[in-house]
LUMDO-932686 format. One line per field, with one value per residue (C-alpha): residue number from 0; residue in three letters; y, z, x. Coordinates in steps of 0.2 Angstrom, whole numbers. Each point is the difference from the previous one (the first is absolute). Layout:
n (NUM ...)
res (ALA ...)
c2 (Y ...)
c3 (Z ...)
c1 (X ...)
//
This chain:
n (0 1 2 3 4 5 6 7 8 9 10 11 12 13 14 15 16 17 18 19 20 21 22 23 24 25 26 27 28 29 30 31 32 33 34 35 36 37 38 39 40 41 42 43 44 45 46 47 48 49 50 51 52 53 54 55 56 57 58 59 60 61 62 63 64 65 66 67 68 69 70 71 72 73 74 75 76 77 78 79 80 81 82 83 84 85 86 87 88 89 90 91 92 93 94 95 96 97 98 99 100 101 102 103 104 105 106 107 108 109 110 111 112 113 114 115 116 117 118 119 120 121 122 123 124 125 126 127 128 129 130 131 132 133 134 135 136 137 138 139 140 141 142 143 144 145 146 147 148 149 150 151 152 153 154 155 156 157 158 159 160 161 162 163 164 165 166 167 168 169 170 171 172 173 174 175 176 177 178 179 180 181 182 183 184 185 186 187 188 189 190 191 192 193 194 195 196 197 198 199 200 201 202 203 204 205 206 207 208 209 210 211 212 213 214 215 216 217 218 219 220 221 222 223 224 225 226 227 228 229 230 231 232)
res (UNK UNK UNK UNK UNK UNK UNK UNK UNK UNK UNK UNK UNK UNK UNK UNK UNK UNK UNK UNK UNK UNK UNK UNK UNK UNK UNK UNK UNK UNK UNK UNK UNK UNK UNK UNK UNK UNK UNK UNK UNK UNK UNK UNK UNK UNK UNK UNK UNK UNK UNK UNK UNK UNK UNK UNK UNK UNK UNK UNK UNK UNK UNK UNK UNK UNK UNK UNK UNK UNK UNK UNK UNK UNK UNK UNK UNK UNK UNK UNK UNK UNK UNK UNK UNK UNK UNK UNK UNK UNK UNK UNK UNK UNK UNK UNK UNK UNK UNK UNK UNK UNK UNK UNK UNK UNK UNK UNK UNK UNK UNK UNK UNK UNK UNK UNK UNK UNK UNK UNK UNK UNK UNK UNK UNK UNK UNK UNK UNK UNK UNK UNK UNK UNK UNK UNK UNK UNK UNK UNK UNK UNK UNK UNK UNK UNK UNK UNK UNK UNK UNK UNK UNK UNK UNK UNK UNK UNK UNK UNK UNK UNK UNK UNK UNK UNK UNK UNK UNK UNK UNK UNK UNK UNK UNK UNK UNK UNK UNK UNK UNK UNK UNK UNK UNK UNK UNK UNK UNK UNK UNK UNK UNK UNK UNK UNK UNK UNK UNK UNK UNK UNK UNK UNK UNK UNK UNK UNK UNK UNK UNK UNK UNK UNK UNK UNK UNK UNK UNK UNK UNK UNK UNK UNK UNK UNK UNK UNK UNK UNK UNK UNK UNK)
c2 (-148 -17 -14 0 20 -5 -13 8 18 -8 -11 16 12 -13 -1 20 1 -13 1 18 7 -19 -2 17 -2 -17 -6 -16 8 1 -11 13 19 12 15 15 7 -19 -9 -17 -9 0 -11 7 -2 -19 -5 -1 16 8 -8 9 17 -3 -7 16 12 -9 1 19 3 -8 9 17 0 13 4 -7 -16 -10 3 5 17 16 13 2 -18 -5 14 -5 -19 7 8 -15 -11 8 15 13 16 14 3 6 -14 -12 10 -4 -20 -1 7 -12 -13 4 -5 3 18 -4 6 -17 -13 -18 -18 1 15 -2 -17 6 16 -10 -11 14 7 -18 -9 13 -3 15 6 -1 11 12 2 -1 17 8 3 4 14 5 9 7 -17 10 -14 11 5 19 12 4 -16 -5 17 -6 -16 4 17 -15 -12 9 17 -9 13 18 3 14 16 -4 -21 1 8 -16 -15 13 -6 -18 2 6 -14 -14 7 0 -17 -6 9 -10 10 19 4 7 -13 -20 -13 -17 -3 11 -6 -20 4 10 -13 -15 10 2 -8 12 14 -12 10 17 11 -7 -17 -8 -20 -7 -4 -19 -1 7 -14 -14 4 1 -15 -11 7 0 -17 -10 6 1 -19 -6 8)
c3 (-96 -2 14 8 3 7 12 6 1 11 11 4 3 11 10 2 3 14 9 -3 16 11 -4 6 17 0 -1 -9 -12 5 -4 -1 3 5 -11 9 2 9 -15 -3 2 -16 -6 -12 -17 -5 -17 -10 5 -6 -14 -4 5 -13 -13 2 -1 -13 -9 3 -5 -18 -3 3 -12 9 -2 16 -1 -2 19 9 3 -2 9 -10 -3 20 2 -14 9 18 -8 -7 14 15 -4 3 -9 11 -12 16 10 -15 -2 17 -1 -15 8 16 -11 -11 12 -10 -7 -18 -4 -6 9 -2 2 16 8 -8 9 16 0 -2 14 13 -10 2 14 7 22 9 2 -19 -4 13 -10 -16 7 7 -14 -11 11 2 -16 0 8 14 12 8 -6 4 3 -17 -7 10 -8 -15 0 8 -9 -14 5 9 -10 -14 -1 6 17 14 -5 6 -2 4 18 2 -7 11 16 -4 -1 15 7 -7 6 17 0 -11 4 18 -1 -3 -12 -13 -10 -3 -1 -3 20 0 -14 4 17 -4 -11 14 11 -14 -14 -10 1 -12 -16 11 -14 -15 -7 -10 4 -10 11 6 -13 -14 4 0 -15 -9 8 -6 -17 -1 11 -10 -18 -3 7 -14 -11)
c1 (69 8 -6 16 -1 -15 2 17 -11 -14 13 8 -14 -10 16 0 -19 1 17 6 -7 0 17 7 -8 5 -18 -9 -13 -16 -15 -12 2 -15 -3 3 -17 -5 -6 2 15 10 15 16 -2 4 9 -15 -6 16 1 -16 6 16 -12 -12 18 4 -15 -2 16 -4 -15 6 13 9 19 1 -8 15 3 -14 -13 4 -10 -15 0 0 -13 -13 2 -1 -18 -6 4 -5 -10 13 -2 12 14 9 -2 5 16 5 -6 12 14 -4 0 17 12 15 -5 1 -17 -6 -9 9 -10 10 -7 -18 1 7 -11 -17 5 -1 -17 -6 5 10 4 -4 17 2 -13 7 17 -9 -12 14 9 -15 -4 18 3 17 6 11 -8 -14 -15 0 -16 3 -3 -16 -8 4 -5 -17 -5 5 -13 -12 -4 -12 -10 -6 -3 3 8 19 0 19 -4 -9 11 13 -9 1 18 0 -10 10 14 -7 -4 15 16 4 17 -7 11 -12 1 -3 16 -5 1 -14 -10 2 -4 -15 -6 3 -11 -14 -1 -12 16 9 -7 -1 6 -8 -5 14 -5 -12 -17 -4 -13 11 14 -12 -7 20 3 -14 3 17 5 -16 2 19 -1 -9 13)
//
């Protein structure tokens, strides 16, 4: 990537990961921004930092010397870099982070949307994360997520290993449950009303159908790597 790519990239994508959400509510940006579970204030990613981000894509990118490396991941690609990053190993849940991710639906994840993706894993804002959940859990992207879908996403992440006789009779009852506490509109199912208002209420229902965020640990550990070694590059 030439210098000039690279300035324009990170002029623009510091732009997007600072003003996008400000700037439609007519807000100024934030100086710092808690995480959603109340960890330490945080601030948006900075220039530097993505500049890091598109010298790690790019770098990524090179080595695999996949078809697709000209314009960003493919599938495996992404999925192989969401494992060595953060520790994620459900093939399921990786699925649905990379079509989270893939904003235009092209199967391929750009320097655009790996940068605009890692902001909200980062240094998302609570309500960021709550959109980005949403529509991890919502798999057929009809703007609910259906009973269906929550016993699919938690027999998914939950059924690790032997237990009772009938395990589904059991995830079946945290349906049930979550739908009790979630779905304010008794419809039988969650719209994102429901969820973000859920989630405002407690914060711990934020991931209530599966993990699919990388834990506090996990990010400050890509950070430190990634923002500290890609800066001496």
């Amino acid at each position: 990537m030439s210098a000039k790519r690279l300035q324009q990239l990170v002029e623009a994508l510091s732009r997007s990961a600072r003003h996008c959400e400000c700037a439609a509510r007519g807000r100024p940006p934030p100086q710092g921004r808690l995480l959603p579970l109340g960890g330490p204030p945080v601030v948006p990613l900075n220039k530097s930092e993505v500049e890091c981000l598109i010298k790690l894509f790019d770098t990524l990118v090179t080595a695999s010397g996949d078809r697709f490396g000209a314009v960003g991941f493919d599938r495996n690609m992404f999925r192989d870099t969401l494992h060595r990053a953060f520790g994620m190993t459900d093939d399921m849940v990786m699925d649905r982070v990379f079509r989270t991710f893939d904003r235009d639906n092209d199967s391929c994840i750009s320097v655009e949307e790996w940068v605009e993706g890692l902001s909200v894993f980062l240094r998302g804002t609570l309500e960021e994360r709550i959109k980005y959940c949403f529509e991890v859990y919502d798999l057929n992207g009809d703007g609910y997520i259906s009973r269906e879908e929550m016993f699919q996403m938690l027999k998914n992440s939950l059924l690790k290993q032997p237990s009772e006789e009938d395990p589904d009779e059991g995830i079946k009852d945290l349906v049930d449950i979550a739908l009790k506490k979630m779905d304010y509109d008794h419809d039988g199912k969650l719209s994102f009303a429901d969820f973000e208002k859920a989630v405002r209420d407690d914060n711990l229902l934020l991931e209530a159908f599966g993990p699919c965020l990388p834990d506090i640990k996990g990010s400050l550990a890509f950070e430190k790597k990634t923002f500290k070694e890609n800066r001496k590059l």
